[in-house]
Each structure stands twice: as C-alpha cells, then as structure tokens.
VOPAGU-2260 file (C-alpha; in pm, 1 decimal, decimal comma):
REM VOPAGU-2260
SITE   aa  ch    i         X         Y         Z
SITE  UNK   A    0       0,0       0,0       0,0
SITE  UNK   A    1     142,8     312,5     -80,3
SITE  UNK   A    2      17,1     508,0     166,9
SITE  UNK   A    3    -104,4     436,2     465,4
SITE  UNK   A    4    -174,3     595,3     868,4
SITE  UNK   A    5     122,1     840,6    1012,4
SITE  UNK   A    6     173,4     569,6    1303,5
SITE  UNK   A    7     225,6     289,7    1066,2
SITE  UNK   A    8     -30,7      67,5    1209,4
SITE  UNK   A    9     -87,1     -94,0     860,1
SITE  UNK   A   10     256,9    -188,5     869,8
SITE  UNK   A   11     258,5    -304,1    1177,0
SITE  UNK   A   12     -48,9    -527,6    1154,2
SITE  UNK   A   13     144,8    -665,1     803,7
SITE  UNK   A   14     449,4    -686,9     947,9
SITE  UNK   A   15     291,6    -945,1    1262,7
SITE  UNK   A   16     125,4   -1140,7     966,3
SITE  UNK   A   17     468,7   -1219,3     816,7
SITE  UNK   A   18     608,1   -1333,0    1160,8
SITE  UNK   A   19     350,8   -1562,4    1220,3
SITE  UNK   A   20     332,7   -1707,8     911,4
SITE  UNK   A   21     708,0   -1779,5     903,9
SITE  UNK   A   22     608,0   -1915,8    1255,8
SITE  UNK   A   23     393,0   -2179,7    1128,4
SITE  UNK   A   24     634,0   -2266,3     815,0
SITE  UNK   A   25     979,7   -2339,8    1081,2
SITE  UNK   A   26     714,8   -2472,8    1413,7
SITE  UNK   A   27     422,3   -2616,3    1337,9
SITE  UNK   A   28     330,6   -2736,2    1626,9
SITE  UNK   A   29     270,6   -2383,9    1768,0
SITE  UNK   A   30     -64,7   -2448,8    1577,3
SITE  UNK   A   31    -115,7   -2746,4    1687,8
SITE  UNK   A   32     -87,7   -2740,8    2071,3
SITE  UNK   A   33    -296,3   -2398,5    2012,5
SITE  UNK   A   34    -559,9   -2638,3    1876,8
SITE  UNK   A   35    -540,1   -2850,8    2137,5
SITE  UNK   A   36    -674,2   -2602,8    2323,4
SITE  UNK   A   37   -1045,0   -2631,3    2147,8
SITE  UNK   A   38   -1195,9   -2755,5    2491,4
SITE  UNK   A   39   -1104,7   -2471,0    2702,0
SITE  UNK   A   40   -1249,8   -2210,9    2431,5
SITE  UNK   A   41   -1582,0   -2437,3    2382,5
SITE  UNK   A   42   -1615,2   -2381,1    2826,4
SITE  UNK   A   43   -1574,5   -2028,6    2732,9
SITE  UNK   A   44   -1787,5   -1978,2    2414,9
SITE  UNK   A   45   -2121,0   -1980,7    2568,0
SITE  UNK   A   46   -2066,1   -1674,4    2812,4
SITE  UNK   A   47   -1864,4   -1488,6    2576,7
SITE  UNK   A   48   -2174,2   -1486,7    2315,5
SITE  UNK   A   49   -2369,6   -1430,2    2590,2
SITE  UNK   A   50   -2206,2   -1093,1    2710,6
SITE  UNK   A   51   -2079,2   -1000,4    2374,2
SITE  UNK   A   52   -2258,1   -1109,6    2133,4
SITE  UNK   A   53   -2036,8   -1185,8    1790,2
SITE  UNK   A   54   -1808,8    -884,0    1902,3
SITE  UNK   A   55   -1472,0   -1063,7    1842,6
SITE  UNK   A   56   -1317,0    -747,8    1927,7
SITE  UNK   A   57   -1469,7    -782,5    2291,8
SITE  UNK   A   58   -1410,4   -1106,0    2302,7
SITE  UNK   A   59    -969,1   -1042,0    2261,0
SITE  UNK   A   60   -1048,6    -799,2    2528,6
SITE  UNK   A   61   -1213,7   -1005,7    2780,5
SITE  UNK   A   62    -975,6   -1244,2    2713,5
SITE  UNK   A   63    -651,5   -1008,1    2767,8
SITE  UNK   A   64    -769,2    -688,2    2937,3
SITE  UNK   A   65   -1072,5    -782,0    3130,6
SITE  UNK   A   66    -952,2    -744,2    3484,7
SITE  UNK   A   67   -1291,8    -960,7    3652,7
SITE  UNK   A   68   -1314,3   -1219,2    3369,0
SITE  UNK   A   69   -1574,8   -1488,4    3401,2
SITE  UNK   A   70   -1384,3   -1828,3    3522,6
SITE  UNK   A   71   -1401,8   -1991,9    3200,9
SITE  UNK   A   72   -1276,0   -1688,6    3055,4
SITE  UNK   A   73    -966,5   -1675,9    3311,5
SITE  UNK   A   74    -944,5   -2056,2    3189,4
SITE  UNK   A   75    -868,5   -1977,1    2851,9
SITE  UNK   A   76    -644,6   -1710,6    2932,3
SITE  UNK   A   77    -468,5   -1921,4    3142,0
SITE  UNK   A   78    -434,5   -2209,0    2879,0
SITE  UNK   A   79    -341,3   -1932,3    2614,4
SITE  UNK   A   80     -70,1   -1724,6    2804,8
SITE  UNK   A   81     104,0   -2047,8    2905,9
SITE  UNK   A   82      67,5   -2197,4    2518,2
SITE  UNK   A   83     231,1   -1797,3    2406,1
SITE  UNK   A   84     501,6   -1786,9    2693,6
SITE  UNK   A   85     617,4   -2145,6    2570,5
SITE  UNK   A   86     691,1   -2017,4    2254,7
SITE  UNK   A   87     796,0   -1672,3    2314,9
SITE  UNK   A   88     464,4   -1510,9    2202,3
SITE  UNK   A   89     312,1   -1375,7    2501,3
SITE  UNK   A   90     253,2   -1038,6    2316,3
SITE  UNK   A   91    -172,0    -889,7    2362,5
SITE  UNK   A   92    -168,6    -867,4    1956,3
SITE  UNK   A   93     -48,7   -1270,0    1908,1
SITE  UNK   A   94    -312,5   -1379,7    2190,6
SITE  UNK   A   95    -578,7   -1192,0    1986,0
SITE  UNK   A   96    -490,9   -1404,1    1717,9
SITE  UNK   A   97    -470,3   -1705,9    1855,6
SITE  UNK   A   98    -835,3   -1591,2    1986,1
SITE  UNK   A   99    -951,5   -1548,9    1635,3
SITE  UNK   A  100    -818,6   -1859,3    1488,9
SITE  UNK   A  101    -953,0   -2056,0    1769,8
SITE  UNK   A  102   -1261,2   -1921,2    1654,7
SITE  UNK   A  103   -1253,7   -1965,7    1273,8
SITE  UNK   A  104   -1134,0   -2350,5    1330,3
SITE  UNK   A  105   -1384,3   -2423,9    1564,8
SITE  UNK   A  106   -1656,7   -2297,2    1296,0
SITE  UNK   A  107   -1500,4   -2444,4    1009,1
SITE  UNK   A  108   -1247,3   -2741,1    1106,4
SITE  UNK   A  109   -1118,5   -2752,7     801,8
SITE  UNK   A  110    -973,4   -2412,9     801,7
SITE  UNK   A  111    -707,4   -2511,0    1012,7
SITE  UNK   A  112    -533,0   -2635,1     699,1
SITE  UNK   A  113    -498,8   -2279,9     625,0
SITE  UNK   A  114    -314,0   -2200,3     975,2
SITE  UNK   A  115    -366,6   -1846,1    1129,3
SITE  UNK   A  116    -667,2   -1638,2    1148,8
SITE  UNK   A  117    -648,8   -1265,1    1176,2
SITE  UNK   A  118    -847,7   -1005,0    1240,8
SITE  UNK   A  119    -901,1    -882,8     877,8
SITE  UNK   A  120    -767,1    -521,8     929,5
SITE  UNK   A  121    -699,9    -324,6     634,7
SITE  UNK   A  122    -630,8      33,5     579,4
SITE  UNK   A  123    -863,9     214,4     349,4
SITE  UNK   A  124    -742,7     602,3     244,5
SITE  UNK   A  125    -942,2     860,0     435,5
SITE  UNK   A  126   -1023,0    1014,2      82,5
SITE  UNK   A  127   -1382,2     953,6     -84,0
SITE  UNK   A  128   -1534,6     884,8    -410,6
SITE  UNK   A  129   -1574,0    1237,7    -531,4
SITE  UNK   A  130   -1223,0    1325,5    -381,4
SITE  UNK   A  131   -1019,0    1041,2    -616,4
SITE  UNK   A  132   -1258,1    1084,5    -923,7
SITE  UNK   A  133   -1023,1    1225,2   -1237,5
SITE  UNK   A  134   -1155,9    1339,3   -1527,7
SITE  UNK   A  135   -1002,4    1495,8   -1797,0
SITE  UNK   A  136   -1137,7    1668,5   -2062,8
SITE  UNK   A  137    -933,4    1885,8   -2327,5
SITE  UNK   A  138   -1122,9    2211,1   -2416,5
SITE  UNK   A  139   -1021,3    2200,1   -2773,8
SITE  UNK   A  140   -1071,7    1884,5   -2979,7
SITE  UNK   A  141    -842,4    1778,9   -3306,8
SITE  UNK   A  142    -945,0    1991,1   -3650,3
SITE  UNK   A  143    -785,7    1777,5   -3867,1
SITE  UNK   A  144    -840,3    2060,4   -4146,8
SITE  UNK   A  145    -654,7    2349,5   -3932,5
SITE  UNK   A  146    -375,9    2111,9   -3700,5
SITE  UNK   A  147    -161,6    1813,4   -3795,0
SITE  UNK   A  148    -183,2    1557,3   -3608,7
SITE  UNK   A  149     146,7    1509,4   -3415,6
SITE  UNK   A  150      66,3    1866,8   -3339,0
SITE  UNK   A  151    -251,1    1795,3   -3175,5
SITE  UNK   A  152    -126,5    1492,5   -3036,1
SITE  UNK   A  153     152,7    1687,4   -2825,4
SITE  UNK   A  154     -88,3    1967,5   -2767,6
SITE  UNK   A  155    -317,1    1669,1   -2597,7
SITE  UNK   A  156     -78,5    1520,4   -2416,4
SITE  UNK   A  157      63,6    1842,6   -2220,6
SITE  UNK   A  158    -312,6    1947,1   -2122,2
SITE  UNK   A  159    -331,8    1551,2   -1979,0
SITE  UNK   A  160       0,9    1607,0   -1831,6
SITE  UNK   A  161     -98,7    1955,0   -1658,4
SITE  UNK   A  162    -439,8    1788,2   -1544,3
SITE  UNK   A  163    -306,7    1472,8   -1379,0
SITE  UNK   A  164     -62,0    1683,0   -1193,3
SITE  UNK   A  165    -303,8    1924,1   -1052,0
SITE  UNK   A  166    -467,0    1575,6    -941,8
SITE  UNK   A  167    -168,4    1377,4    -787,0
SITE  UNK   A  168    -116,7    1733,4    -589,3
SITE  UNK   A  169    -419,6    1779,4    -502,7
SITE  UNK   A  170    -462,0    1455,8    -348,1
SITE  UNK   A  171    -115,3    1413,6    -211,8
SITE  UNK   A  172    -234,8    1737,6      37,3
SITE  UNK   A  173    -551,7    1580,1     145,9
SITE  UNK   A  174    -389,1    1279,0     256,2
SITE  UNK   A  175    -135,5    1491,2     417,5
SITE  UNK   A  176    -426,9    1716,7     575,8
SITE  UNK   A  177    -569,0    1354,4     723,4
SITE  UNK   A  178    -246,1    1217,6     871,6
SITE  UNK   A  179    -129,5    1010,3     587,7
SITE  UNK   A  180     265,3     932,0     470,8
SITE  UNK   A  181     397,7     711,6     229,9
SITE  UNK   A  182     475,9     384,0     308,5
SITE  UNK   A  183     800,7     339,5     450,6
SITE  UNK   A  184    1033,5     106,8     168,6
SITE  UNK   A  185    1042,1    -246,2     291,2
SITE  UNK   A  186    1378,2    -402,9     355,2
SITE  UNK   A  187    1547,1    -625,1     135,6
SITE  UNK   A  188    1595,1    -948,1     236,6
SITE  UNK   A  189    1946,4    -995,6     381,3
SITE  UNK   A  190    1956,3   -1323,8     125,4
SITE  UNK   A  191    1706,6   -1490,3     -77,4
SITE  UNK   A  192    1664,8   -1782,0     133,3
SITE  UNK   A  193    1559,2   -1594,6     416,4
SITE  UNK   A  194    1285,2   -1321,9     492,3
SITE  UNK   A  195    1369,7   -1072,9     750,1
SITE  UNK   A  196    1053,8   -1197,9     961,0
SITE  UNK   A  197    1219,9   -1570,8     896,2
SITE  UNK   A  198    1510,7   -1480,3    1089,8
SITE  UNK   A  199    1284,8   -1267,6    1375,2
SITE  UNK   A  200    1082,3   -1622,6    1446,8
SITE  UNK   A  201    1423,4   -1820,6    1451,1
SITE  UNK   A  202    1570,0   -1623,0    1726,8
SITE  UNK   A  203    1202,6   -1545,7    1890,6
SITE  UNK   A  204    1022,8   -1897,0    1879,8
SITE  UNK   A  205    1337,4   -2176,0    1776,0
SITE  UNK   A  206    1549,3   -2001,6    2013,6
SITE  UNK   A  207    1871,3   -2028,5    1819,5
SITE  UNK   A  208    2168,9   -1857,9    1897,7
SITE  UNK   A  209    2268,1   -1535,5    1693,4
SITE  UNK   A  210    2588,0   -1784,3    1561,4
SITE  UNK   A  211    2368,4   -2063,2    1499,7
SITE  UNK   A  212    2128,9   -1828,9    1265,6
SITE  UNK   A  213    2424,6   -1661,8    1088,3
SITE  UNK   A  214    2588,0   -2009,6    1043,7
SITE  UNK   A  215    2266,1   -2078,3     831,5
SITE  UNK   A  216    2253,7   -1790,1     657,0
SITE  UNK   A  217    2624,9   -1838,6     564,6
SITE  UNK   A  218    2498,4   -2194,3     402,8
SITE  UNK   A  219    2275,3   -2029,9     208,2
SITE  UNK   A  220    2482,4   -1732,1      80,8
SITE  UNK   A  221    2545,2   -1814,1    -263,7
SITE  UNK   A  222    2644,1   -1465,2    -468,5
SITE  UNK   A  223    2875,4   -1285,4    -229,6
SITE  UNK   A  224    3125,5   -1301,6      85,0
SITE  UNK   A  225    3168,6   -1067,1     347,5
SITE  UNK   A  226    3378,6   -1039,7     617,1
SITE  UNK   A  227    3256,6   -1263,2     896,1
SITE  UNK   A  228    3175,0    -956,5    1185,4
SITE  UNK   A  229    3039,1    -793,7     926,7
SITE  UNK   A  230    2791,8   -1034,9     814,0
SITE  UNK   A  231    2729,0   -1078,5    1280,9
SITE  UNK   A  232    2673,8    -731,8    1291,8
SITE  UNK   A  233    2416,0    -675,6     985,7
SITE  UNK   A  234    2208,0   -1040,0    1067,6
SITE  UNK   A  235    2190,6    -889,9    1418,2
SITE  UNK   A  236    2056,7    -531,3    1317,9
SITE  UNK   A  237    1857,4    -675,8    1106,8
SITE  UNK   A  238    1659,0    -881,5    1345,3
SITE  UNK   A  239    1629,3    -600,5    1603,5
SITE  UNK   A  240    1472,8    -372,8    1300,4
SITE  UNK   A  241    1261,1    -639,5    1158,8
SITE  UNK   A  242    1171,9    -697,9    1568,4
SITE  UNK   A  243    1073,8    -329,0    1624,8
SITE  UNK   A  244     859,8    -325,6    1298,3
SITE  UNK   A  245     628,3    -619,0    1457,2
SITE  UNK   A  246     610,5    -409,2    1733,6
SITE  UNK   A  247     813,5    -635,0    1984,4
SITE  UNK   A  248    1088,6    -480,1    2210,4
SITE  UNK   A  249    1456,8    -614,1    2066,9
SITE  UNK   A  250    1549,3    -657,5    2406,4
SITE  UNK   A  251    1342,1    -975,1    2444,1
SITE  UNK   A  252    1564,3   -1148,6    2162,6
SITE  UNK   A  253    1853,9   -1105,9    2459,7
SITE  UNK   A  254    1736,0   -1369,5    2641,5
C-alpha cells in the first residue's frame, strides 16, 4: 500500500502477519498445541456470546484486558498465556490471534489447513469517491483541417500532463491534511533464502543462537562473501529492526 496511517499501524499489523506465518512454516506445532486447546475455548464460548454477542473485538479484550473475567474466561487465558510464553509469544496482539483462529477452526475445522486467522484489518485512504474521481477533458478537440496531427497529439498530451498533476497534488495534500505518509520502503531481504521476519521467528520462537542463525545464513549465501563480523553485525541489526517493525521490544531477543 502506498500510503497508509502516520503511526504505521498498517505496517505493523502486516508486518505481525509475516512473523507468524514464518512461525507456522519453521514450528508447526505452535498451531497445533494452540488447537489442542479447542476444549477450554468451547467452556468459554457460551458466556462470551452471551455478554458479547459476535463482538470478536470484545471477546480479545475479555480475554486479555478484562480485569474480573468470568472463570471460564480466566481458563482460557490461562491455557493461552502459558501456550504464548512457551513459545515466546506472550505479546496482547499474538493472543488476539490465537483468539480469532480458535474461533474460525472451531466454525469451520477444516480451516485449520490454512493455519492463522487474523483479524481482517486493512487500511482504506481517508479520501472519498468524489475526492479520487479524475476526469479529464481537453477544451479544444483535433481539426484535422486546421492542425496536424502530431501537433494535436503533443498539444493533448501536455493538457493531460498539466491535469493529472493538478490531481496527484491535489490529493497528495488531502492525505497529508488527514495524517497520511507514504509507506516506509520495505527491507530487502538480507539473502534470498531468508525473509527478515524468517530470521525474527528463529531467534524469537526456535530459540537459536545469533551464531547458529548466521551459520545458516552463511549456508545459504550463494552470490557474495563478506567479512565474517560484518555479516554478525548486519544479521543482528537486522533482526532487532525487523523486531521493532512487529512491534516487539529487541530486548526480548537477549534472552
């Protein structure tokens, strides 16, 4: 998206999808011992429809904020906080999602398959239909008996030209106005094997060593050779960057 919310919390929310998903692709069972934890949500389902309705939303927050929960409430968030500090993702945002996909597999088993749930937020920019129409129109049509046509052709193009700039402008300082920057440029991987988020759910939920990581990165770096600090020093920034983009403090990959 090319533009999205001044506090980045498009990027953010994108940014926790990747980790997660390279979650599932290196542990697996994450998933699966979350599943196993169908009966505990099942005890909880009936009061949280009860008080809540289909509010998913207050659902996460009985689950993670709500400081007098019902018991089978504190049940689940018992079962869930001990499934998420076992694998280093006792974060409120990853318990949410494990919420949600608890949910969607216990309406449709099958999804499982899929992994993940999440909870479908998108960004939509705070501009509206009439705002983002373009039209152009050029006041003076081609007389084919009075203008050439490579003459009228440039002459049409410049009008376009002057038109879609006035437009791009235009918009460009309403979504200024509304709090809106351009995305910030993702990072390139550090080498094709491995995402950025890859590496972030290696040292987060494997638990490897910084050495052990770099020692497979080495195995997979095939087109050039750096100095081996070097290639410490940039796997480790990279991790604490990639860390603070999900929104997770670098100083839990310390430990």
């Amino acid at each position: 998206m090319p533009y999205e919310p001044a506090d980045h919390p498009a990027s953010k929310y994108w940014a926790r999808v990747a980790l997660l998903e390279a979650v599932k692709e290196l542990k697996p069972e994450v998933l699966s011992e979350l599943k196993d934890l169908s009966d505990f949500f099942q005890l909880a389902l009936p009061h949280l429809q009860e008080h809540h309705g289909q509010r998913l939303d207050l659902w996460v927050w009985d689950l993670t904020e709500s400081t007098r929960p019902h018991a089978t409430v504190l049940q689940l968030r018992w079962a869930i906080t001990a499934w998420a500090k076992k694998h280093n993702l006792n974060f409120d945002w990853c318990i949410g999602c494990a919420l949600h996909s608890l949910v969607q597999w216990n309406s449709n088993e099958g999804s499982f398959k899929y992994g993940w749930s999440y909870d479908g937020l998108g960004h939509v920019a705070p501009v509206n239909d009439d705002e983002i129409r373009f039209s152009f129109e050029l006041e003076e049509g081609w007389r084919p008996d009075l203008e050439g046509q490579e003459t009228f052709t440039k002459r049409a193009n410049e009008a376009f030209k002057k038109e879609l700039v006035a437009y791009t402008t235009r918009l460009i300082s309403l979504l200024a106005q509304r709090n809106q920057v351009k995305t910030r440029a993702k990072y390139k991987p550090l080498v094709d094997d491995y995402s950025d988020f890859t590496l972030v759910a290696l040292r987060l939920v494997t638990r490897l060593g910084y050495k052990d990581i770099l020692e497979s990165v080495i195995a997979a770096q095939k087109k050039r050779k750096m100095k081996k600090l070097t290639r410490y020093k940039a796997l480790e920034s990279r991790i604490r960057r990639t860390a603070e983009l999900c929104g997770i403090d670098p100083a839990i990959l310390k430990h």
